[in-house]
PLY file of the C-alpha trace (Angstrom):
ply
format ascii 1.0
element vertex 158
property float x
property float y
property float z
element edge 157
property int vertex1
property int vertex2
end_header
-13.69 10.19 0.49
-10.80 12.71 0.52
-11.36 13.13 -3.34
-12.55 16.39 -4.15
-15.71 16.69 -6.15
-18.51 13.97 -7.00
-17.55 10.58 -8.18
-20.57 9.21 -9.98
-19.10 11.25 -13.29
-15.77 10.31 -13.10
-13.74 7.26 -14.59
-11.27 5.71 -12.01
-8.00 4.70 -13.39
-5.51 2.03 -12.09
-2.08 2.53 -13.84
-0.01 -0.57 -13.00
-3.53 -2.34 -11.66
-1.35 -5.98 -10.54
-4.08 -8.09 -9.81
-6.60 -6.05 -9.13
-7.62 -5.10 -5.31
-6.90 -1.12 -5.74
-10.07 -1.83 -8.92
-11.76 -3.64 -6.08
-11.92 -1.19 -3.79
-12.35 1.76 -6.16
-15.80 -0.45 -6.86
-17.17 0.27 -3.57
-17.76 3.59 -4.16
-19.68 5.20 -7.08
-17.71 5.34 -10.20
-18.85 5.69 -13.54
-16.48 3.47 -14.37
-13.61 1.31 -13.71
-10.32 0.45 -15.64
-6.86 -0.75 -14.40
-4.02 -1.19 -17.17
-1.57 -3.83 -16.31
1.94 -5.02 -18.63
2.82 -8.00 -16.64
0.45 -10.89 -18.43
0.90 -12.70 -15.00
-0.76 -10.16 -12.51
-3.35 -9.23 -15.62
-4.64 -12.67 -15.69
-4.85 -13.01 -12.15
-6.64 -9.71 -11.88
-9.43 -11.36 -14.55
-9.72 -14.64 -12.23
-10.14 -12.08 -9.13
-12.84 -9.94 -10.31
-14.63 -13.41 -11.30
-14.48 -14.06 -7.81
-15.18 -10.65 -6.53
-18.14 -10.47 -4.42
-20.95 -8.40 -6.47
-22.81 -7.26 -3.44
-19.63 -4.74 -2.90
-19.78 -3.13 -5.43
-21.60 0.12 -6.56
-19.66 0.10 -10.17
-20.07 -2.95 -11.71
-18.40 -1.49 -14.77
-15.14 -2.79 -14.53
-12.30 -3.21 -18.10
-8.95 -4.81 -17.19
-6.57 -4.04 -19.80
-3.15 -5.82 -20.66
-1.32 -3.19 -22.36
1.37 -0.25 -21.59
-0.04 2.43 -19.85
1.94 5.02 -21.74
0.52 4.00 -24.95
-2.71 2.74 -24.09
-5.35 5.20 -24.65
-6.88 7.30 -22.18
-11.32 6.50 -21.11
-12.52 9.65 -21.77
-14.19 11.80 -19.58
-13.16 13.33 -16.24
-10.67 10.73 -14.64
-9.79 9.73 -11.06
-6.09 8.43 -11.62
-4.53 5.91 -9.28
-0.35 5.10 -9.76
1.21 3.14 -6.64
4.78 4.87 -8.30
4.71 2.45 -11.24
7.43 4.29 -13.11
10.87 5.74 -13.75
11.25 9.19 -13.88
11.01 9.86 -17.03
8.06 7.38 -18.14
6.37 9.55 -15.51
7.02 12.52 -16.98
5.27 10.83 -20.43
2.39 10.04 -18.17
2.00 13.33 -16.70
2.55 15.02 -20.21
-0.60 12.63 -21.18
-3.14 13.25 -18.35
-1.89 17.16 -19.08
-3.34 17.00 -22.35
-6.83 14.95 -21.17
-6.96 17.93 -18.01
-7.00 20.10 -21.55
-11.00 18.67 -21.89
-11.91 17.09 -18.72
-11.02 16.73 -14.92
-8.13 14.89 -13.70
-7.77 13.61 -9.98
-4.45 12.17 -9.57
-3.58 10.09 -6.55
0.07 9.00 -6.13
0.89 6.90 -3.65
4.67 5.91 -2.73
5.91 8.37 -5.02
9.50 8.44 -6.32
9.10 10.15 -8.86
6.83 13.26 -8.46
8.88 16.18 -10.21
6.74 15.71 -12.96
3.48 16.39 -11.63
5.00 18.92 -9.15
6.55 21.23 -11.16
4.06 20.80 -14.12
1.80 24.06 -14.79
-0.84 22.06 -14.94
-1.41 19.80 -12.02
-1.66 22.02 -8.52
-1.23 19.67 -5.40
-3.97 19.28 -2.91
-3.61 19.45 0.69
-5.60 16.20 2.67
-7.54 17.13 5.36
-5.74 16.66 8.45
-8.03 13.89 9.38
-6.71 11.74 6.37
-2.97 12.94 7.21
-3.20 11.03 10.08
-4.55 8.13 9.47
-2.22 7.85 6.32
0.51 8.06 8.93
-0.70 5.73 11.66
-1.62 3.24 9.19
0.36 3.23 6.28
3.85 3.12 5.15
3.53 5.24 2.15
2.84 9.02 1.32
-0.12 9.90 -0.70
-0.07 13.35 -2.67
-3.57 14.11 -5.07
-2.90 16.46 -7.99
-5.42 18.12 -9.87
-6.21 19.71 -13.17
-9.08 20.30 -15.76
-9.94 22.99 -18.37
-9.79 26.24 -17.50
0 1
1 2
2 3
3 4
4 5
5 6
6 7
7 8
8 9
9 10
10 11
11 12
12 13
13 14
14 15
15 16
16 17
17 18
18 19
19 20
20 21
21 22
22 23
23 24
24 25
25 26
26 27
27 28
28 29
29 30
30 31
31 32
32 33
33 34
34 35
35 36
36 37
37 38
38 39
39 40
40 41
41 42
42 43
43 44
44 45
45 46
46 47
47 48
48 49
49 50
50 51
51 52
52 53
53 54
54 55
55 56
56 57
57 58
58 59
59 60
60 61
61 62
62 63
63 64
64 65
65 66
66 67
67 68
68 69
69 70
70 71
71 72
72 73
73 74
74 75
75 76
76 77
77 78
78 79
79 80
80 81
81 82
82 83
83 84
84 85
85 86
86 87
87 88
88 89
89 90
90 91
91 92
92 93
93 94
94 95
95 96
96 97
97 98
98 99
99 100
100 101
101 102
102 103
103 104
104 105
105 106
106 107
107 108
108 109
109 110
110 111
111 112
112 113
113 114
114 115
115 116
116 117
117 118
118 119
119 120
120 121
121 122
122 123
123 124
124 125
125 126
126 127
127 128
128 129
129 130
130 131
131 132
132 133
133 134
134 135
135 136
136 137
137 138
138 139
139 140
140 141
141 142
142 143
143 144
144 145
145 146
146 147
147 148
148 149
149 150
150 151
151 152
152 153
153 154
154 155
155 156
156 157
């Protein structure tokens, strides 16, 4: 709810997905669609068992791909994107990921939301992605209740 714009349009993306619950959750709320790329085979195929199992009364998009793959190669849904990474990679794979979703913001909207970051340079200093301040409201409960920072980039055409 502290993503700007409307969802319904958007494609939300789970780089490093694990087993699933980030997809999950993203599923509650009005998506387009869903994807979450995953390279171990382990947390991939428990992610399909999950979302087997995953109540269908939750969720508003039903439209949900897992894909087994690297997320550096796989290719980006197309359309505006609402990209999730819970810092799944060394610096400079990150900077290959940011250099991607640079290229997509080219055509169509791109939300990133990095949580735990280690590696944010790239998005940071990157002319393309411009860093969003949360609403205090969110600040705080990030900080009462979580352990991790959150930072949401944007970028889109021009």
């Amino acid at each position: 709810s502290c993503l700007p714009g409307p969802l319904d349009d958007a494609t939300f993306l789970d780089i490093g997905s694990g087993r699933g619950r980030t997809l999950f959750e993203a599923a509650r709320w009005p998506f387009r669609r869903i994807v979450g790329i995953e390279f171990a085979d382990e947390l991939h195929e428990d992610a399909a068992l999950n979302l087997r199992h995953w109540p269908r009364g939750l969720m508003r998009c039903r439209d949900v791909d897992l894909i087994l793959g690297d997320a550096v190669e796989t290719p980006l849904p197309d359309g505006e994107l609402v990209v999730w990474m819970f810092d799944p990679f060394s610096e400079r794979l990150m900077t290959r990921m940011a250099a991607r979703l640079a290229e997509h913001a080219r055509q169509r909207k791109v939300t990133l939301v990095l949580v735990d970051p280690r590696n944010p340079m790239a998005f940071r200093e990157s002319p393309t992605f411009r860093e969003q301040e949360m609403p205090a409201e969110f600040r705080r409960k990030f900080v009462l209740y979580s352990p991790y920072t959150v930072r949401i980039f944007t970028a889109g055409p021009v």
